[in-house]
LUMDREN-405906 format. One record per residue (C-alpha): x, y, z; residue in three letters; residue number from 1. Coordinates in steps of 0.25 Angstrom, whole numbers, always signed. Last residue first. Example, Ala and Ser with C-alpha at 12.3 -4.5 7.8 and 13.67 -1.06 7.14 Angstrom:
% residues 2
+55	-4	+29	SER	2
+49	-18	+31	ALA	1
//
This chain:
% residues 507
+164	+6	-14	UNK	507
+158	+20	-13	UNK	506
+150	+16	-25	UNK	505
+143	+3	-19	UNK	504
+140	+11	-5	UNK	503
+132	+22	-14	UNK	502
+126	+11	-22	UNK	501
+121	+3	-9	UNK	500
+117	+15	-1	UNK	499
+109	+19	-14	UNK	498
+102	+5	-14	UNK	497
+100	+6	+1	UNK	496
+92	+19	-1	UNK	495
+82	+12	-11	UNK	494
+81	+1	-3	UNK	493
+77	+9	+9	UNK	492
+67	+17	-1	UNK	491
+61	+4	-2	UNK	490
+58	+1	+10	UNK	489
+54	+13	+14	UNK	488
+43	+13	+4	UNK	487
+32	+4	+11	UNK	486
+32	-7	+20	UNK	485
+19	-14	+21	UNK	484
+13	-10	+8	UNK	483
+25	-12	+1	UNK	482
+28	-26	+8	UNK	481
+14	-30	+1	UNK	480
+1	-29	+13	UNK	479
-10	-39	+16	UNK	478
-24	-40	+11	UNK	477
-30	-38	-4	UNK	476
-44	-36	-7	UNK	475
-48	-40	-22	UNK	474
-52	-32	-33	UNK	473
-63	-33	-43	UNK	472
-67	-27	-56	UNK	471
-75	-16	-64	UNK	470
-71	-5	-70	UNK	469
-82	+6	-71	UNK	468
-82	+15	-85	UNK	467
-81	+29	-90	UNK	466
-71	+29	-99	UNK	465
-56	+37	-100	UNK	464
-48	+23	-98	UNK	463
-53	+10	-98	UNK	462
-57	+4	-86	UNK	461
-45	-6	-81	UNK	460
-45	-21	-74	UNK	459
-35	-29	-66	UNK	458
-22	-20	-68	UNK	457
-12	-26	-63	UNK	456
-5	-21	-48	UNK	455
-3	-34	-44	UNK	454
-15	-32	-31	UNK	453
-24	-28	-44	UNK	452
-26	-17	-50	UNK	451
-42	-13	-54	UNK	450
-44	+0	-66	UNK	449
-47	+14	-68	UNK	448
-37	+22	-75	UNK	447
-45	+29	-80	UNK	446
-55	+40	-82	UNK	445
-60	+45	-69	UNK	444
-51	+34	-60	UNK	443
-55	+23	-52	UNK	442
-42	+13	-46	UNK	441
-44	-1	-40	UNK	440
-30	-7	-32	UNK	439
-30	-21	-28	UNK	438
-19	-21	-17	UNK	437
-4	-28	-17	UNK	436
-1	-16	-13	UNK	435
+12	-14	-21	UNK	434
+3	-20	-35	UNK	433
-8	-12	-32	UNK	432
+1	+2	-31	UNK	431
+8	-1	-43	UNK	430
-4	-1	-50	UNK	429
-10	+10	-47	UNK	428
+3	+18	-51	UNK	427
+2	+11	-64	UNK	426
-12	+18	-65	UNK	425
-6	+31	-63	UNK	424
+4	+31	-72	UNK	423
-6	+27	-82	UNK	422
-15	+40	-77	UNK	421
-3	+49	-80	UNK	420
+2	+42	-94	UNK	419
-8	+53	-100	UNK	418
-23	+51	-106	UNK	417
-29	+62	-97	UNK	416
-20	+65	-84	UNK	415
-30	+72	-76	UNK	414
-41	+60	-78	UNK	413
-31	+53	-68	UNK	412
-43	+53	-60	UNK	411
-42	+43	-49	UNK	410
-47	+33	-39	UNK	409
-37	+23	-31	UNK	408
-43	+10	-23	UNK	407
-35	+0	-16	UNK	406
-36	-14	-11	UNK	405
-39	-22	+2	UNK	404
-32	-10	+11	UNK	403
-23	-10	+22	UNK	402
-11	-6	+17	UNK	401
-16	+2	+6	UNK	400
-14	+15	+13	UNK	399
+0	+13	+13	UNK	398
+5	+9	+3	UNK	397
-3	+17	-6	UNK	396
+1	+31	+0	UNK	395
+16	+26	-1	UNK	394
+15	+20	-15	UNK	393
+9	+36	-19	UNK	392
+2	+36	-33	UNK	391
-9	+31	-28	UNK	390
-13	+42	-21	UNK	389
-12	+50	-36	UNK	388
-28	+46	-40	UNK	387
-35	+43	-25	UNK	386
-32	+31	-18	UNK	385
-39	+22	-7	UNK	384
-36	+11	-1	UNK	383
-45	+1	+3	UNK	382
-50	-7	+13	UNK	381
-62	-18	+14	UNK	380
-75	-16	+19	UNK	379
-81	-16	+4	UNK	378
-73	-6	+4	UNK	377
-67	+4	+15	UNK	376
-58	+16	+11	UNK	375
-45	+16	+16	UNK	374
-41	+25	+31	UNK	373
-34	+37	+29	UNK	372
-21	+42	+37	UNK	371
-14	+52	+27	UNK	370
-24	+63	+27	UNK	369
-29	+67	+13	UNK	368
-23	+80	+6	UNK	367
-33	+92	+4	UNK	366
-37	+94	-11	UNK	365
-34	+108	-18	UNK	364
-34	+102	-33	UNK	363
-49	+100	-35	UNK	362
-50	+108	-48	UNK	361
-37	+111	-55	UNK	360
-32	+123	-51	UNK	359
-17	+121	-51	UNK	358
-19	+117	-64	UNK	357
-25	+131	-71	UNK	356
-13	+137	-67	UNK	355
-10	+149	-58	UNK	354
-22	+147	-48	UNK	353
-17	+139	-37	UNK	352
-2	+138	-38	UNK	351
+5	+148	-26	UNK	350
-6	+143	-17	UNK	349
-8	+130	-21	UNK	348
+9	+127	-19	UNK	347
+5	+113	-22	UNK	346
-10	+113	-28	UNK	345
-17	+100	-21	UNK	344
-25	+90	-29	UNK	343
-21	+91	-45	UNK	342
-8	+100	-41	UNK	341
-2	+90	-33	UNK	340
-9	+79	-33	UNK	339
-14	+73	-19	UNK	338
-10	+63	-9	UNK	337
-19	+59	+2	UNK	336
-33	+56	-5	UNK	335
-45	+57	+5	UNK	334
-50	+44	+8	UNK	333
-64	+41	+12	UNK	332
-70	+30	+20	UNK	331
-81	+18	+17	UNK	330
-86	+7	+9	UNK	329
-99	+1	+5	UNK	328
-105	+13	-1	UNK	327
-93	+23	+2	UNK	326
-79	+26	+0	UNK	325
-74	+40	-2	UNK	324
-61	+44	-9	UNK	323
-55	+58	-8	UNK	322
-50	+68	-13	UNK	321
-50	+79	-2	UNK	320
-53	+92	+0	UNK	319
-51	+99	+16	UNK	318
-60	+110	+19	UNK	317
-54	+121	+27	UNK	316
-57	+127	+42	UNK	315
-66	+117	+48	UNK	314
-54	+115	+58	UNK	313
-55	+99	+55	UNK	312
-54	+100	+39	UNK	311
-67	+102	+33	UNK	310
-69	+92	+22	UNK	309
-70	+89	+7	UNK	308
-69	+78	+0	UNK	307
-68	+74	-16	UNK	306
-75	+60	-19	UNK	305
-66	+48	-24	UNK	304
-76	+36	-25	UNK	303
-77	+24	-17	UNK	302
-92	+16	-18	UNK	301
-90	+2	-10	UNK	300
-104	-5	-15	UNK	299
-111	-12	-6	UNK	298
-123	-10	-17	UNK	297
-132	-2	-8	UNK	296
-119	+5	-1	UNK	295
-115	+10	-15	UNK	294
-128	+17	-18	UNK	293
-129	+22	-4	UNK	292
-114	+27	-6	UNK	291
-116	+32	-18	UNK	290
-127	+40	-14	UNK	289
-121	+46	-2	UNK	288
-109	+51	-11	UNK	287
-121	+58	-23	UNK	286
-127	+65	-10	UNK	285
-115	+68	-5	UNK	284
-106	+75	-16	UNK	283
-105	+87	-12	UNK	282
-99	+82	+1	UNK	281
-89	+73	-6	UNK	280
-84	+84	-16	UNK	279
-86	+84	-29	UNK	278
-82	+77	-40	UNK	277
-87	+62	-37	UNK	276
-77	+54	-44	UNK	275
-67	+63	-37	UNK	274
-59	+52	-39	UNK	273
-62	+38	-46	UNK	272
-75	+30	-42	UNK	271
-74	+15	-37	UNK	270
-86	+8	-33	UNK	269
-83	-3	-25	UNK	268
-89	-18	-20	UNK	267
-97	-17	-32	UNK	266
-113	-17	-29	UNK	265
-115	-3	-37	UNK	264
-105	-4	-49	UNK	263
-117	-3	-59	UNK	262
-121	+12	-56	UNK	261
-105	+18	-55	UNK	260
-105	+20	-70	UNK	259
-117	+30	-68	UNK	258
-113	+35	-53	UNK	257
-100	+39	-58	UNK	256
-107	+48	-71	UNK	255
-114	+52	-61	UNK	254
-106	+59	-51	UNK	253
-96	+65	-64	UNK	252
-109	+70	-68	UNK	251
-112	+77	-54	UNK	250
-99	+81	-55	UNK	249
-98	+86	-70	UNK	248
-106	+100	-68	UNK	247
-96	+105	-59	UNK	246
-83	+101	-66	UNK	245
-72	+93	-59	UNK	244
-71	+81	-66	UNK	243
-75	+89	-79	UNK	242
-60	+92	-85	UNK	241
-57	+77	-81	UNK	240
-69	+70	-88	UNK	239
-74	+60	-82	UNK	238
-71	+47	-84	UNK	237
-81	+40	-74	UNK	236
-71	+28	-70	UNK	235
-79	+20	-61	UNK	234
-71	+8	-54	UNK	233
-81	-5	-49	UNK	232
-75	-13	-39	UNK	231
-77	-28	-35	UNK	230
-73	-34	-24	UNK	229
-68	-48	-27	UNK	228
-65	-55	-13	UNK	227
-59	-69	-16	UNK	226
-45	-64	-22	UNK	225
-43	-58	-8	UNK	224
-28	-52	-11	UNK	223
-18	-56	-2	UNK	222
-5	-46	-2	UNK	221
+8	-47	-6	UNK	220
+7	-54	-18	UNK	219
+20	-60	-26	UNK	218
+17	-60	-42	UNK	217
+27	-49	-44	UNK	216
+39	-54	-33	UNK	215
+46	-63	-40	UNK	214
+45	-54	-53	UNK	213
+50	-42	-45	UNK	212
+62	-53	-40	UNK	211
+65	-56	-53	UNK	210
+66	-40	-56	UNK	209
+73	-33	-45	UNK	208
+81	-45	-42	UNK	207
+86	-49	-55	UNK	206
+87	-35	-60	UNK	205
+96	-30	-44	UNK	204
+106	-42	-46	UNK	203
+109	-38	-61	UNK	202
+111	-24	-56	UNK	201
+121	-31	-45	UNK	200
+128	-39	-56	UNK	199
+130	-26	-65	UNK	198
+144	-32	-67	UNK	197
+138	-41	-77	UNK	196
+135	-30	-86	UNK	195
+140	-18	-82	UNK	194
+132	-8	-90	UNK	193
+121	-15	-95	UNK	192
+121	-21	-80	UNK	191
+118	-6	-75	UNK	190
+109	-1	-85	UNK	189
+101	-14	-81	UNK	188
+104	-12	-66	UNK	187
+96	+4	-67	UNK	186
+85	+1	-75	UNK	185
+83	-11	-64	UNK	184
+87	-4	-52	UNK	183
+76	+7	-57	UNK	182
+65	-3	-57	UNK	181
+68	-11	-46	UNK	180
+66	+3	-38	UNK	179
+55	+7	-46	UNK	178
+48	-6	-41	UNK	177
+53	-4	-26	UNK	176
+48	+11	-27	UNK	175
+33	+7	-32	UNK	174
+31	-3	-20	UNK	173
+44	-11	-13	UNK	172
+36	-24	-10	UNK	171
+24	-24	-18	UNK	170
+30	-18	-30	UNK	169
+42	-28	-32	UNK	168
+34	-35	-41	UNK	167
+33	-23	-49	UNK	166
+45	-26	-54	UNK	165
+40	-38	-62	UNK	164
+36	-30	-72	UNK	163
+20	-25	-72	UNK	162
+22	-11	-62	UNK	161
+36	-9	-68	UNK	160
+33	+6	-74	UNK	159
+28	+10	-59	UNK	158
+42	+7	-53	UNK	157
+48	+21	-59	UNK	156
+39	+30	-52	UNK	155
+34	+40	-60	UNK	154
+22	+46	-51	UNK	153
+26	+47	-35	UNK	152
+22	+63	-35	UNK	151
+24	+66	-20	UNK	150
+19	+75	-9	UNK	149
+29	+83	-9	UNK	148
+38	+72	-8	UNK	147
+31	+60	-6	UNK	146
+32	+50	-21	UNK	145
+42	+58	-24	UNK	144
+52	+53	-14	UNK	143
+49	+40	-18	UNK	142
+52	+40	-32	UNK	141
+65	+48	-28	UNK	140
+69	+35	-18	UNK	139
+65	+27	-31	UNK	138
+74	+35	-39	UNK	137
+87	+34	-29	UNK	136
+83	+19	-29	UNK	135
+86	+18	-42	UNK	134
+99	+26	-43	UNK	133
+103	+19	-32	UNK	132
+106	+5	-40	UNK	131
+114	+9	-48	UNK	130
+123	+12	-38	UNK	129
+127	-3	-35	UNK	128
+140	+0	-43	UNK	127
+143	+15	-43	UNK	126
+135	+26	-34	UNK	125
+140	+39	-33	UNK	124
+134	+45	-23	UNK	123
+133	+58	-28	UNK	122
+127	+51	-41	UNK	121
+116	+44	-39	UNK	120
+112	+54	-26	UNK	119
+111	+64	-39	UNK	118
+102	+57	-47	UNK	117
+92	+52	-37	UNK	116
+93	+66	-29	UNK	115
+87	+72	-41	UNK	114
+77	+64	-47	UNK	113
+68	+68	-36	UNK	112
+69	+82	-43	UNK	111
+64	+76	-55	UNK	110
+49	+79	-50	UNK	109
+52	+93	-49	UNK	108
+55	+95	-64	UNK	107
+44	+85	-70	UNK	106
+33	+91	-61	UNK	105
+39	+106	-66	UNK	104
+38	+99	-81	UNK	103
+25	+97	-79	UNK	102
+21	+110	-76	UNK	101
+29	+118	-88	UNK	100
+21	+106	-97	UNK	99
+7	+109	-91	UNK	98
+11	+125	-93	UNK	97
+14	+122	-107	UNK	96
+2	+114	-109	UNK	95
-7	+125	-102	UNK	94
-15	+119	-88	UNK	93
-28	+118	-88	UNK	92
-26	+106	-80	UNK	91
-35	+96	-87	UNK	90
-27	+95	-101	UNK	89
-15	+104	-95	UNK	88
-11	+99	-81	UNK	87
-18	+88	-81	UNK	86
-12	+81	-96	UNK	85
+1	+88	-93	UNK	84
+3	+80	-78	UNK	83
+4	+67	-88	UNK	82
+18	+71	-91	UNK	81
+23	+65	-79	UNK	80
+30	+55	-84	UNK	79
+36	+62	-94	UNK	78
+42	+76	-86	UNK	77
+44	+66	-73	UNK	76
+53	+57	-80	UNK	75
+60	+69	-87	UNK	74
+62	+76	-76	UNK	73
+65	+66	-68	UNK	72
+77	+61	-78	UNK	71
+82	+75	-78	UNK	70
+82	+76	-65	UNK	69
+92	+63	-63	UNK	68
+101	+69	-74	UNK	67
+102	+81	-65	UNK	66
+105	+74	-52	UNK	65
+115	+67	-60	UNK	64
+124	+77	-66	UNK	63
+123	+85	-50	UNK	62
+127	+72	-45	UNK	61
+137	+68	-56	UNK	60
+137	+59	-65	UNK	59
+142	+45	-64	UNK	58
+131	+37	-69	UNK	57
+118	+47	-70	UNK	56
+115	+43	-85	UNK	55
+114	+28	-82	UNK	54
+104	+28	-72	UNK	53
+95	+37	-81	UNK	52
+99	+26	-94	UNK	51
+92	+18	-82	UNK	50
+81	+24	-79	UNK	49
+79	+25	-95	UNK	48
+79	+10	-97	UNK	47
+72	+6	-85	UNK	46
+60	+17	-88	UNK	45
+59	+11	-103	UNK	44
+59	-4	-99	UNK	43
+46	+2	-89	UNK	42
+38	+4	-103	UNK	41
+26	+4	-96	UNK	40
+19	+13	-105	UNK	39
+8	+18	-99	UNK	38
+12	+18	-87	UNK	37
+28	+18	-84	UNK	36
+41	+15	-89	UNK	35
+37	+27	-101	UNK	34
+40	+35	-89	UNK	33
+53	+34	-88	UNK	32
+56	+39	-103	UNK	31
+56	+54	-99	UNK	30
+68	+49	-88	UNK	29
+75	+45	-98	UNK	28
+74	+58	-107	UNK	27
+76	+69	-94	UNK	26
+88	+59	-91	UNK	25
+94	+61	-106	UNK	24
+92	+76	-104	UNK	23
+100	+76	-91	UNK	22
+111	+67	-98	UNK	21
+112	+77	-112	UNK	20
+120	+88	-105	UNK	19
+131	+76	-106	UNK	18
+138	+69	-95	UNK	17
+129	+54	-96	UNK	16
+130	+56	-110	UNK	15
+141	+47	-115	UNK	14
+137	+39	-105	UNK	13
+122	+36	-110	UNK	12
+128	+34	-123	UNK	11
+137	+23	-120	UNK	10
+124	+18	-110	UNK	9
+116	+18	-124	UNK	8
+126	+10	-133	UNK	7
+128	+1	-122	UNK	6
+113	-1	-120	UNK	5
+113	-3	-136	UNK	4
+124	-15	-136	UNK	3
+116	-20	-123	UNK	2
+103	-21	-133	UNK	1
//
């Protein structure tokens, strides 16, 4: 093994100022994510994060900002390759078009990758300054996690969710485990280099790793393992192309109301999104239904419902995706961040009409204000998150601060049998294990399933069925240091990090 790492750093210098050293990027950063769901294979994101770390020594800014595209290009062009499979097979949208689209997603998302690459270089870092290059990534993680909105898909950390890594996750959330992350693809490259010399990279594994393991079976917050509330998750598997269709929403209704006849006298009833196709008002009479039926068993029903209301002039009506609670439970959440594109049209009046896609049906929602209260449950709070919420460590932080555990309902049924919904799910649990919080989650087809306060997976429907998951979850109390402090923290240590390899390569 070290005789062929030699071999392959021999050959990465020899093409380190070739025209073949973008390209090589764009490869290593298609391999990233096969460190994530499905596969796993995190030893294949360390190995080719740090070839990437190895291909920007000593090059120049404008080399290195390149290079750094390149790798974002290509990360983003794999990764998010599951945009093809709602873009053509449900958007209407032609292959060749699909691909043209996805490969724009690809282009502008590797513009984070930029500054990381360039700053690398223009300040020269020696010594210590492997250790930027890694934080310089997780200070781009983060900005695209809120500008324009954000995207926060693809983070490094995510592939690390069961290695002792994620031990780190309550304290330091998502951007502290793909901080360790990155310092360990980066140390490695670094004491394969210089051997015993590399004593600060050996330091930095023995700390991010031992101390992770230290750390994993730590809890932060108290989970009541005497109160059991149980909870039944319906997934209705309906079909994406008919989720919409007018003569499927009184089926789509039913088809809920049929798997969901057993449940009542469970502490919740969980329906995905826009389980009930149609607007809140529309749906009254079935809505004041439920709510007797669930009330007579002292059953929490929450399901997502479409809304619609006059905004306080009377002169436009707002639409909203939202989550109502009723039976024994109460309030109403109206989702806060929305898809670009699938929710909101960027741009809608240059884009509306010219594609197929940009007229998907429901795509013009109105965004959710950023002071909501959680639902209630069974008289106890939770948080609630619908489909790409919980995506966003921030959002989750901080409205799970004072809830027993959380609730997310989706519809990944837009992405088919791709690695999109898998990505999804490992996002889920990320978020369980840095709240310390049961999480359940109910989607249309999968992937339904209980999370426990570790972020395992306690139970799981089978995929593409209509069933009911049944199980239990327990109430947590207190708050993990992520919780309490959030992000600055982190983005702190990231800038300390390169003050500390710029100040090294001065020396």
């Amino acid at each position: 093994m070290p005789a062929a790492m030699n071999r392959l750093l021999t050959l990465l210098d020899a093409l380190r100022r070739t025209p073949a050293a973008p390209w090589l990027a764009l490869a290593l950063g298609a391999l990233m994510p096969l460190g994530l769901a499905p596969l796993d294979w995190w030893p294949v994101s360390l190995l080719a994060l740090g070839l990437f770390s190895e291909l920007l020594r000593d090059q120049a800014p404008r080399r290195a900002a390149l290079i750094s595209y390149a790798f974002g290009v290509g990360l983003w062009g794999h990764g998010a390759s599951w945009l093809l499979v709602s873009m053509h097979d449900y958007g209407g949208t032609s292959l060749p078009l699909s691909l043209v689209l996805l490969a724009i997603v690809a282009l502008t998302m590797a513009l984070f990758f930029l500054p990381a690459g360039w700053l690398f270089s223009r300040l020269r870092l020696q010594r210590l300054g492997w250790l930027a290059l890694p934080a310089l990534l997780v200070l781009g993680e983060w900005l695209r996690s809120w500008v324009l909105t954000g995207f926060p898909w693809l983070m490094l950390g995510y592939g690390f969710i069961d290695t002792p890594l994620a031990g780190w996750a309550p304290l330091a959330g998502i951007y502290g485990v793909s901080l360790g992350a990155g310092i360990t693809a980066v140390a490695l490259f670094a004491i394969w280099r210089e051997g015993k010399r590399a004593w600060g990279a050996i330091l930095a594994l023995a700390v991010i790793w031992i101390g992770g393991g230290l750390l994993e079976p730590l809890r932060w917050t108290v989970i009541d393992r005497q109160e059991a509330v149980s909870v039944s998750l319906v997934q209705g598997n309906i079909p994406q192309e008919s989720k919409w269709a007018l003569e499927w929403r009184d089926k789509t209704v039913q088809i809920y109301r049929d798997l969901s006849e057993k449940e009542w006298g469970r502490d919740i009833v969980l329906w995905p999104e826009a389980a009930i196709p149609m607007f809140a008002h529309e749906a009254k009479d079935v809505l004041t239904e439920l709510d007797h039926q669930a009330l007579k068993h002292e059953t929490a029903f929450v399901t997502g419902v479409p809304f619609a209301t006059w905004n306080k002039e009377q002169t436009a009506v707002y639409f909203y995706n939202s989550i109502a609670a009723l039976g024994d439970g109460f309030g109403l959440y109206h989702k806060q961040q929305l898809v670009p594109i699938g929710e909101y049209i960027p741009f809608e009046d240059w884009l509306r009409g010219t594609i197929p896609f940009f007229d998907l049906p429901m795509s013009s929602f109105t965004w959710g204000p950023r002071q909501q209260q959680p639902l209630l449950v069974k008289g106890r709070a939770m948080a609630p998150f619908i489909c790409y919420e919980i995506a966003y460590p921030s959002l989750v932080q901080r409205l799970s601060a004072q809830t027993a555990f959380l609730a997310t309902v989706s519809n990944d049924g837009w992405f088919g049998h791709s690695i999109g919904p898998d990505q999804h799910f490992q996002m889920v649990r990320m978020r369980a294990r840095e709240t310390g919080r049961y999480i359940i989650r109910s989607t249309n087809n999968g992937i339904t399933a209980i999370i426990d306060d570790a972020g395992d997976v306690v139970a799981q429907a089978p995929r593409f069925q209509r069933t009911v998951l049944r199980g239990e979850i327990h109430p947590a109390t207190g708050l993990t240091p992520w919780q309490r402090f959030g992000v600055p923290p982190v983005l702190l240590s990231c800038l300390l990090l390169v003050a500390l390899g710029w100040r090294q390569g001065r020396q």
